[in-house]
C-alpha beads as a LAMMPS data file, in Angstrom:
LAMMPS data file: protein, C-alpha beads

302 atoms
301 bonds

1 atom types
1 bond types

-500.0 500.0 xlo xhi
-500.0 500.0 ylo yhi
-500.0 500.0 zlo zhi

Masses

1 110.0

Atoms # bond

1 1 1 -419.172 -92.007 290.680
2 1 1 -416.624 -90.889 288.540
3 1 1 -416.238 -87.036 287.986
4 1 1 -414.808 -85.677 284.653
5 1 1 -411.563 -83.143 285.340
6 1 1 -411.547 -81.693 282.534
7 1 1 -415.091 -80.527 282.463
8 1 1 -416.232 -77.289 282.179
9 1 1 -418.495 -76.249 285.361
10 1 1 -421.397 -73.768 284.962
11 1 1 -422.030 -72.053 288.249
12 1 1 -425.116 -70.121 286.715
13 1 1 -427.777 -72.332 287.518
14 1 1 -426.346 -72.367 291.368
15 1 1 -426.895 -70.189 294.258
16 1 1 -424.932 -70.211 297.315
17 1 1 -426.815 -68.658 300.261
18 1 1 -424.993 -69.982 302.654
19 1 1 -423.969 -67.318 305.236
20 1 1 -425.976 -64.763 304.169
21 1 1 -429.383 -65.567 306.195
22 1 1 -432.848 -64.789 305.655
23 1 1 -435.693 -66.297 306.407
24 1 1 -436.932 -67.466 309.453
25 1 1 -440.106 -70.044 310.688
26 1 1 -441.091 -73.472 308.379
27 1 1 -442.818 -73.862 305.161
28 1 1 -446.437 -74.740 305.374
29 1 1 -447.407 -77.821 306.800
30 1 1 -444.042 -77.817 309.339
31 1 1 -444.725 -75.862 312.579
32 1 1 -448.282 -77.204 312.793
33 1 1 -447.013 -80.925 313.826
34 1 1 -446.991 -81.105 317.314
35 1 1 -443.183 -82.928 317.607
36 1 1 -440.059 -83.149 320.214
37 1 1 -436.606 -82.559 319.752
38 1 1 -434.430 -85.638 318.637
39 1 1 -434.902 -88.248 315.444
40 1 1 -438.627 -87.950 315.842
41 1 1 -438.814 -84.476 315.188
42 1 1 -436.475 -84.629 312.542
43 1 1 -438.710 -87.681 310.989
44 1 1 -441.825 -86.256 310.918
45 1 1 -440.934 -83.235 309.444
46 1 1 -438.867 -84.680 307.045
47 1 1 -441.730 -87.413 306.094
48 1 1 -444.015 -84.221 305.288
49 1 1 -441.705 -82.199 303.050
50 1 1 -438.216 -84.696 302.364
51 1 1 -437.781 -84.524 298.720
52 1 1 -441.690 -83.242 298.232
53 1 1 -443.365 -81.610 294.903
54 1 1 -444.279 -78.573 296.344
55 1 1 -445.659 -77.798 298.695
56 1 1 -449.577 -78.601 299.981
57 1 1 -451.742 -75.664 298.491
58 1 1 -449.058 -74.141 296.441
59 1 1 -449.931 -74.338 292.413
60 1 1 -447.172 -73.353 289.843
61 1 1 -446.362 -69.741 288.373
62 1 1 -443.775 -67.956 288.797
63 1 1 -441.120 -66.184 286.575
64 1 1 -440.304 -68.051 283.613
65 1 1 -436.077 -67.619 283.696
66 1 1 -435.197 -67.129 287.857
67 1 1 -432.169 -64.612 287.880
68 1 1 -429.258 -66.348 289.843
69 1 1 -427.142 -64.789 292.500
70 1 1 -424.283 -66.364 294.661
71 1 1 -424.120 -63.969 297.564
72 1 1 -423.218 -66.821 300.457
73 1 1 -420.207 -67.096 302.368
74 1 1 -420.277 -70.521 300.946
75 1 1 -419.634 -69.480 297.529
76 1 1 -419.404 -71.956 295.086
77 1 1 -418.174 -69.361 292.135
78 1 1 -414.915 -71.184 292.252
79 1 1 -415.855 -74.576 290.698
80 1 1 -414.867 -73.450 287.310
81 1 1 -413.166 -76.853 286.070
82 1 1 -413.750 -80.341 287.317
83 1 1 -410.545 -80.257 288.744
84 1 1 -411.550 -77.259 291.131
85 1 1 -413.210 -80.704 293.184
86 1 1 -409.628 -81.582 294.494
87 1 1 -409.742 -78.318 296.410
88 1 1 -413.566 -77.652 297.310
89 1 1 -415.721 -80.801 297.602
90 1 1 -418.287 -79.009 297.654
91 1 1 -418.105 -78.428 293.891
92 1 1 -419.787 -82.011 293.568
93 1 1 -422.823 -80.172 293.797
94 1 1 -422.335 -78.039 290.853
95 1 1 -421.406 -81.452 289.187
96 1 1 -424.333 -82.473 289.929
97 1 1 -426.395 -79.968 289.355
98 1 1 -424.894 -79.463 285.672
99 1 1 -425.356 -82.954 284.508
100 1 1 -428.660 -83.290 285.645
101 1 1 -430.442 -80.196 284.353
102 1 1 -428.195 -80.941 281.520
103 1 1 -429.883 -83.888 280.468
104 1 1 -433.359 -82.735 281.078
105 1 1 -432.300 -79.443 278.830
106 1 1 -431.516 -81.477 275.424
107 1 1 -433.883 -84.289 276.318
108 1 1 -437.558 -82.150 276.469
109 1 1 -436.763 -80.224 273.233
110 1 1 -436.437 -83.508 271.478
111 1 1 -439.546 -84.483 272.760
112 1 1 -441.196 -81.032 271.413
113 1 1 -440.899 -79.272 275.167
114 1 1 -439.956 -76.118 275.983
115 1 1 -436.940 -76.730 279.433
116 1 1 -436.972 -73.825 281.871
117 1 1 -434.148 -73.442 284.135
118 1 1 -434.644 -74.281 287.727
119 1 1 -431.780 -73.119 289.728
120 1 1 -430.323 -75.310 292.725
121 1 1 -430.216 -73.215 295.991
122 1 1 -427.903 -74.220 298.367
123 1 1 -428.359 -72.342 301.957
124 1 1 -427.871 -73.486 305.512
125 1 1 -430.146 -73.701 308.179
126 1 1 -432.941 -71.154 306.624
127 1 1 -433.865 -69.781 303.362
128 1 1 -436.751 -67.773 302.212
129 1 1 -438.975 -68.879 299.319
130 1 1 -441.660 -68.328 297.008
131 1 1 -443.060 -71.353 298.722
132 1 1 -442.756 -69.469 302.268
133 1 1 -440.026 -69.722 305.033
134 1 1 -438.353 -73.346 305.255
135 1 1 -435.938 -74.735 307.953
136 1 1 -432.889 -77.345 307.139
137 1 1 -435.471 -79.761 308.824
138 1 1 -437.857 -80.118 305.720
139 1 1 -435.073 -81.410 303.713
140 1 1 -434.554 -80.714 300.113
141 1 1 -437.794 -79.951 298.116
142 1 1 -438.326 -77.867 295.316
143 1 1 -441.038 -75.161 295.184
144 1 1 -442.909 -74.655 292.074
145 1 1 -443.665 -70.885 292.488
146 1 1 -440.205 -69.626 292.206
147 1 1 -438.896 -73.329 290.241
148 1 1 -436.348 -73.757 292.213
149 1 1 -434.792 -77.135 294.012
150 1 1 -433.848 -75.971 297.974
151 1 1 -430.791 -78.146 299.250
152 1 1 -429.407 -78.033 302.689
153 1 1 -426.311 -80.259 302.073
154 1 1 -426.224 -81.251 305.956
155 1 1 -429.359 -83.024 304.945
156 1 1 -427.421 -85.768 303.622
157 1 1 -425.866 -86.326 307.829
158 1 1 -428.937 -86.746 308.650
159 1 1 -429.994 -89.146 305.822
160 1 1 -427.320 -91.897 307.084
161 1 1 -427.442 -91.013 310.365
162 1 1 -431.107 -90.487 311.234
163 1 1 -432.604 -92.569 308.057
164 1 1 -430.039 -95.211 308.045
165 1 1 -428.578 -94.487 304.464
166 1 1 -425.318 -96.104 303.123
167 1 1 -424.770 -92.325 301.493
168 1 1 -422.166 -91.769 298.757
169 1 1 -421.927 -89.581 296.384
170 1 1 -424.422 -90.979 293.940
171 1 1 -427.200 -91.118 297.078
172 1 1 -426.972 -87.107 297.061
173 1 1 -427.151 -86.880 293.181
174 1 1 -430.338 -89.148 293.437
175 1 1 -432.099 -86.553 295.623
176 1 1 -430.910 -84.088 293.578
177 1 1 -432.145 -85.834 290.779
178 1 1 -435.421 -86.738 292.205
179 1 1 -435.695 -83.035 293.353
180 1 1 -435.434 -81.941 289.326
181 1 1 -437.820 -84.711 288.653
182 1 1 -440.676 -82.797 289.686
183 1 1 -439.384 -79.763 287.801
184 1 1 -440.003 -81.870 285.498
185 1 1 -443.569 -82.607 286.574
186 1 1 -444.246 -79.360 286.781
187 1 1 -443.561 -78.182 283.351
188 1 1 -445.702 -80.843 282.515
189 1 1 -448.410 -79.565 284.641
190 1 1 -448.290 -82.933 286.578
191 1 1 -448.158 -81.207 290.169
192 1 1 -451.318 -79.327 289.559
193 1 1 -452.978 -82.895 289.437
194 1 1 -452.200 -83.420 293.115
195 1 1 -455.693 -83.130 295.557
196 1 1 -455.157 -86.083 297.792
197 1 1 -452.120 -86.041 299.711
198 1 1 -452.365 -89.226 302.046
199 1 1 -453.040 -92.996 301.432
200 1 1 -451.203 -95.713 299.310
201 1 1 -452.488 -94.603 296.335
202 1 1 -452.959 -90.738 296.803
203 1 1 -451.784 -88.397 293.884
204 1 1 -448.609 -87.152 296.140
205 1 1 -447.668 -90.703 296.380
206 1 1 -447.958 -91.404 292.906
207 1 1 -446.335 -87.601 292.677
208 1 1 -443.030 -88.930 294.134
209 1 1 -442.682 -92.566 292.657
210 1 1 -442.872 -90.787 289.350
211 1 1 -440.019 -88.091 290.148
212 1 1 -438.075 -91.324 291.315
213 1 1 -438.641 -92.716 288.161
214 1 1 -437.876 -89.506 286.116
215 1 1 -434.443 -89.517 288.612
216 1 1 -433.708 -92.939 287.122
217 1 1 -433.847 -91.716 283.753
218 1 1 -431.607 -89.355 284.547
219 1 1 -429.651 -91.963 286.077
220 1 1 -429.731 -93.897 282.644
221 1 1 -428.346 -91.149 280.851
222 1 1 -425.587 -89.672 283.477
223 1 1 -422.779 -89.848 281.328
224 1 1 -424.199 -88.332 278.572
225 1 1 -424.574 -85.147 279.524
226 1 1 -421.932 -82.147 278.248
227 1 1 -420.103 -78.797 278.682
228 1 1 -419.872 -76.694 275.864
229 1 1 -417.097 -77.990 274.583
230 1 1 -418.382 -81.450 274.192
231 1 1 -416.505 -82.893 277.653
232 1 1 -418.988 -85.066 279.949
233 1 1 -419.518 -84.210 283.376
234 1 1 -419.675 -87.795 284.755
235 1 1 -417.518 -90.442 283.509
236 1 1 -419.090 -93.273 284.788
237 1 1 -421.106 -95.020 287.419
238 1 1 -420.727 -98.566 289.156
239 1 1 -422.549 -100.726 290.741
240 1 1 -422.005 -99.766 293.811
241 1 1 -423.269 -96.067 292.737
242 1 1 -426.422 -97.798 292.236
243 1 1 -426.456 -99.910 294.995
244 1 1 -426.292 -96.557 296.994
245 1 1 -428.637 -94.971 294.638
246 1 1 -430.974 -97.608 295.505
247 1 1 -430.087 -97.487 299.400
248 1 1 -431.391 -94.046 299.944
249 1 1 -434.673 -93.994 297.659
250 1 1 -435.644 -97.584 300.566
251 1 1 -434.480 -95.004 303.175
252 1 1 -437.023 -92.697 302.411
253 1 1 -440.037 -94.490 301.669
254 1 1 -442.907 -94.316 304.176
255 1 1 -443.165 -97.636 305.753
256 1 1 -439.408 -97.255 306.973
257 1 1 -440.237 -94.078 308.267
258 1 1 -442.858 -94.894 310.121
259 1 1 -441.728 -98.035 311.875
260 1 1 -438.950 -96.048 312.956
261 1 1 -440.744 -93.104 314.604
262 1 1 -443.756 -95.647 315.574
263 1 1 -443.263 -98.910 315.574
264 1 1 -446.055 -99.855 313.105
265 1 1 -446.794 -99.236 309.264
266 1 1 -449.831 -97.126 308.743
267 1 1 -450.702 -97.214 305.189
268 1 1 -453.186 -93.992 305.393
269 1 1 -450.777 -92.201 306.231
270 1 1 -448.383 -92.962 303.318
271 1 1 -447.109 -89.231 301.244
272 1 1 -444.089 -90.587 299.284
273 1 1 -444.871 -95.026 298.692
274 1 1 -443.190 -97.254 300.589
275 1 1 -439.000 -97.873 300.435
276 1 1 -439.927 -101.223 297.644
277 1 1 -441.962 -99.035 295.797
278 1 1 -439.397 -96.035 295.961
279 1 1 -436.494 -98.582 294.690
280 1 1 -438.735 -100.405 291.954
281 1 1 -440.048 -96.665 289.944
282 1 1 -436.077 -95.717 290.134
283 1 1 -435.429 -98.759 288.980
284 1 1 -438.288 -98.492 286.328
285 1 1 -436.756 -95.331 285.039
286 1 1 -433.315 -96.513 285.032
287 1 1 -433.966 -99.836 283.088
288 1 1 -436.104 -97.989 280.240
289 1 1 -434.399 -94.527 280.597
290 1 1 -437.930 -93.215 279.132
291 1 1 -440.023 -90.606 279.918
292 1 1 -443.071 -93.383 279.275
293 1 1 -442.499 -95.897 281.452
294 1 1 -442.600 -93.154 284.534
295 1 1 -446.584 -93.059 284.159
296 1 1 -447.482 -93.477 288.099
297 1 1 -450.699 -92.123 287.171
298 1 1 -452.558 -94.559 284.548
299 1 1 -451.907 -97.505 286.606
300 1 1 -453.557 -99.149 289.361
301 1 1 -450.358 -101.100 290.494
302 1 1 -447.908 -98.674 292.168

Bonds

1 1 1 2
2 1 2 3
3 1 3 4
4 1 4 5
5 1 5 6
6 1 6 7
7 1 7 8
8 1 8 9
9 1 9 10
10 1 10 11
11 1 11 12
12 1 12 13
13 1 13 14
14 1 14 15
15 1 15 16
16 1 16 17
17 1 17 18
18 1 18 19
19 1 19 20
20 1 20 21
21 1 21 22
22 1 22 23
23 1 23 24
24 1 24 25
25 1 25 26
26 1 26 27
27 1 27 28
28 1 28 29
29 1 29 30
30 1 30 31
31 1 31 32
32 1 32 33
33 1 33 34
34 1 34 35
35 1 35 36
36 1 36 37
37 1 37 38
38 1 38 39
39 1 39 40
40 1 40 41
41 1 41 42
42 1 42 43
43 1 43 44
44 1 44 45
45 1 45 46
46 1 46 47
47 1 47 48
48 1 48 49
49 1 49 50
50 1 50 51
51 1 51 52
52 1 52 53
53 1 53 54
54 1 54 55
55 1 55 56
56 1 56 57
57 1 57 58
58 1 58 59
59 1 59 60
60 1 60 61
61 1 61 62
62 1 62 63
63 1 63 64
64 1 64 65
65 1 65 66
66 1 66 67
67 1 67 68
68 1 68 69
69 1 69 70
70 1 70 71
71 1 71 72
72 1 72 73
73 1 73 74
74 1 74 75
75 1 75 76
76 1 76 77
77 1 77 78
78 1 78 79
79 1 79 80
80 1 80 81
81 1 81 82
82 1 82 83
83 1 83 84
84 1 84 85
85 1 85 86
86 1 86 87
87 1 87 88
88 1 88 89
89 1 89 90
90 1 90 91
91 1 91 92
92 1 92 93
93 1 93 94
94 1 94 95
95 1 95 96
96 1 96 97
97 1 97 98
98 1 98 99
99 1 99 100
100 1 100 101
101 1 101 102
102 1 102 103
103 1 103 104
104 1 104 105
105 1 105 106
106 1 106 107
107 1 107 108
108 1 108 109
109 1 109 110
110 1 110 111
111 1 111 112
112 1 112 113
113 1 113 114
114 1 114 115
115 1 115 116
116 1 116 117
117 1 117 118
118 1 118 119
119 1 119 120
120 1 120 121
121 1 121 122
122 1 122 123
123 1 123 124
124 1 124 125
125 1 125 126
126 1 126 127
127 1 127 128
128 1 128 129
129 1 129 130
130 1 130 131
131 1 131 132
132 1 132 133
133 1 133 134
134 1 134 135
135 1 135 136
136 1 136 137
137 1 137 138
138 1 138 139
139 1 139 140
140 1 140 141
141 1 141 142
142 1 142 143
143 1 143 144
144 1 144 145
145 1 145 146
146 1 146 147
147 1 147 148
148 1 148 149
149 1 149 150
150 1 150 151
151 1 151 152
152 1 152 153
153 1 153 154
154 1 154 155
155 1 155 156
156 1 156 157
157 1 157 158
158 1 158 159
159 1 159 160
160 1 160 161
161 1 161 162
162 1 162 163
163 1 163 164
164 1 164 165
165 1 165 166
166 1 166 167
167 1 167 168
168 1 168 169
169 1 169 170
170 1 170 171
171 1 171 172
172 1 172 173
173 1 173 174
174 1 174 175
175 1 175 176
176 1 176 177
177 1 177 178
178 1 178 179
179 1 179 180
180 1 180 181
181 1 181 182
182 1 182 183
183 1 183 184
184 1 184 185
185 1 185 186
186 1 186 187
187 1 187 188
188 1 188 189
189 1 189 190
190 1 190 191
191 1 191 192
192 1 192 193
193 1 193 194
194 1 194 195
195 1 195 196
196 1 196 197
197 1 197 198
198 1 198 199
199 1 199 200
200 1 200 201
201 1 201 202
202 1 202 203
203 1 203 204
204 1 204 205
205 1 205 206
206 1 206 207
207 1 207 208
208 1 208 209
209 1 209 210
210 1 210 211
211 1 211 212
212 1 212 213
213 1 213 214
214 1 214 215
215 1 215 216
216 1 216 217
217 1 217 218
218 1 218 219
219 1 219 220
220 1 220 221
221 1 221 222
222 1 222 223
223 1 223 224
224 1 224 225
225 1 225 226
226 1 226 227
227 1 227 228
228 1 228 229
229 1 229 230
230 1 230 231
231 1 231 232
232 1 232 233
233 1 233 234
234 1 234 235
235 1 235 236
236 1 236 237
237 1 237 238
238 1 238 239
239 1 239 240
240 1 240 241
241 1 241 242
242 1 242 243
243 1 243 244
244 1 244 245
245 1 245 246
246 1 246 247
247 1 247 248
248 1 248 249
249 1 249 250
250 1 250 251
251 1 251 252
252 1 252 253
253 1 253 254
254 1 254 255
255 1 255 256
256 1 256 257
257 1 257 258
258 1 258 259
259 1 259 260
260 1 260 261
261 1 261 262
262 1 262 263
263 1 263 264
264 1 264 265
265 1 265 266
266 1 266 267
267 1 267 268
268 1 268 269
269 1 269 270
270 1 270 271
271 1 271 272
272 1 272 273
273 1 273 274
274 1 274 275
275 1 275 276
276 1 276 277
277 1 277 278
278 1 278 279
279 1 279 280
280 1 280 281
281 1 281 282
282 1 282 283
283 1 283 284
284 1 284 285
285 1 285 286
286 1 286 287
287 1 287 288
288 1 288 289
289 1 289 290
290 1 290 291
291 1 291 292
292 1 292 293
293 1 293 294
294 1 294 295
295 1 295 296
296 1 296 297
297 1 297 298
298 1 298 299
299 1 299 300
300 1 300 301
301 1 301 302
């Protein structure tokens, strides 16, 4: 994944909390699973929330432009220019973060909708939400209330360590991406269509196979977005970006999950489609880099 130096960064539509607290106890959903310590725990939790719509019995709302503050000791206010990455890595984020809401900024008024900012908050270990009280053991989500994407960057350890990812740069842009693909579903009004939340063909699944796809578009149209002055942010992807890409939407689907925290596939139980399913919407969204080919809803073949 090739990173433009000379772009201009926009740190406005990133928080840093890191370092500055708050928030305390787990979203909905999290302290009510009975679980140990270890890669179980992590699992389970991650299986309910990891890279999730919303959260369960949380509708939309919310203010329609979030103000953004960077008040962590984390601050990212230094990635200014591309070539700020040299000295903070962490600036990838902002990257990121740029090029993807970038896109989805020029690409809905050409398609007659109104884009709404959704901030990327970056915290560590806790963070407070409109969504409730989350732990770094959700994983990244983003809550519709407040429209904002939650990222605990020492999620992606625990994506090749625990989940078995090849990680890369262009794995944590696809969560990132996937995360501002139901943004995107919520502008829509796509997450208010979620009632069943388990099974192989529940709305949540079909939910997450369409922010995959919607990440692929994104994917499709990386190096087109721009700073103000017409620079890209992204330069150019390779194979082995999407390879990796690829890699970590299989390391999250819910068959691999389960068989390893229980030695058997339970197909009921399925939230997010299985890790062939994951890789094929991506994939589906890449290849068209259309809005409507992502339609996980009208079809009876996920």
């Amino acid at each position: 994944m090739k990173f433009n130096p000379d772009a201009d960064l926009d740190t406005s539509g990133v928080e840093d909390t890191r370092g500055s607290g708050g928030g305390g106890g787990m979203l909905p959903g999290g302290m009510g699973i009975p679980v140990g310590g270890g890669i179980g725990g992590i699992i389970l939790l991650v299986v309910i929330l990891l890279l999730n719509g919303g959260i369960p019995g949380v509708g939309g709302g919310g203010a329609d432009e979030p103000t953004v503050r960077n008040t962590g000791a984390g601050n990212l206010d230094t990635c200014k220019k591309g070539t700020d990455l040299a000295q903070n890595e962490d600036c990838r984020f902002v990257f990121y973060q740029n090029s993807i809401e970038g896109f989805w900024a020029a690409e809905l008024p050409r398609r007659g909708k109104k884009y709404t900012r959704a901030p990327l908050r970056i915290f560590s270990q806790q963070v407070n939400t409109a969504c409730g009280a989350a732990s770094s053991a959700v994983g990244p989500f983003y809550c519709p209330p407040d429209k904002r994407v939650y990222l605990d960057i020492s999620f992606f350890q625990t994506l090749q360590s625990e989940l078995g990812a090849q990680g890369g740069n262009f794995a944590e842009a696809y969560v990132v991406a996937h995360e501002y693909g139901h943004h995107i579903q919520n502008l829509y009004g796509y997450l208010d269509r979620i009632k069943t939340r388990e099974g192989p063909t529940s709305d949540s699944v079909r939910s997450e196979l369409q922010a995959d796809c919607l990440a692929g578009i994104w994917t499709k149209h990386a190096t087109t977005a721009q700073d103000k002055d017409g620079d890209t942010f992204i330069e150019g992807l390779t194979e082995d970006d999407i390879v990796r890409g690829l890699d970590a939407a299989a390391a999250v689907g819910d068959d691999r999950i389960q068989q390893k925290t229980q030695g058997r596939v339970t197909p009921e139980n399925f939230s997010h489609g299985t890790a062939e399913q994951r890789m094929r919407w991506f994939k589906t969204g890449m290849d068209s880099g259309d809005m409507t080919s992502c339609d996980t809803w009208g079809t009876d073949s996920l």
